[in-house]
N, C-alpha and C positions, 0 to 999 in steps of 0.2 A: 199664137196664131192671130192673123187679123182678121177681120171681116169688111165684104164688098159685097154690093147690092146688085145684080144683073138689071141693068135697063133697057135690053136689048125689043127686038117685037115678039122673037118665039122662043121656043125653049132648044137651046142646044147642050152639046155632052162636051164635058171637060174634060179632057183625056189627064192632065196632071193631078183632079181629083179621083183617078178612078175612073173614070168614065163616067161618073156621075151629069146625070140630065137636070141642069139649071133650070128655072121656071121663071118665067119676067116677074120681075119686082122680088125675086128671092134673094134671101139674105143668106152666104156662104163664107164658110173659114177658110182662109186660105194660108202657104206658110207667111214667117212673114219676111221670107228672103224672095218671093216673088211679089209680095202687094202691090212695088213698082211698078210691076209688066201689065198688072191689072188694071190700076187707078191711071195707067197713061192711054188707055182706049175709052175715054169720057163717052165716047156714044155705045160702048156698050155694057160698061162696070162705073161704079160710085163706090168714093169710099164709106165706109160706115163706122170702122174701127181701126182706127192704126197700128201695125204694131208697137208692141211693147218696147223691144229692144233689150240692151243690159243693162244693169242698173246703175245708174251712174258713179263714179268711181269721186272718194273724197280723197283730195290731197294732204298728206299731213302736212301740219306746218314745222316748218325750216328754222330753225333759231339762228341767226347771225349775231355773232360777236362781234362789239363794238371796242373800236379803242378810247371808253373812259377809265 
């Protein structure tokens, strides 16, 4: 989950979390397949924590034969 800071002036209810009533300057987890929708309304959410995401994937390496 990520986290985003309400900067709004009063406290409103977030119906995606529940209905949960936000407080200005409260810090909330949100998922983090929505953080986007959050962090792109700058006058009334901040971001605080990004999501995580997956964890990044290693490529094996490849061996090419040469012609010596």
């Amino acid at each position: 989950m990520a986290k985003v800071r309400y900067v709004g002036p009063t406290a409103v209810s977030v119906p995606e979390l529940g209905h949960r009533t936000v407080q200005p300057d409260e810090v909330v987890e949100v998922p983090d397949a929505r953080y986007d929708g959050y962090v792109c309304q700058p006058t009334n959410w901040e971001p605080v924590e990004e999501p995580k995401g997956p964890a990044p994937k290693t490529a094996a390496a490849k061996t090419v034969k040469g012609d010596n």
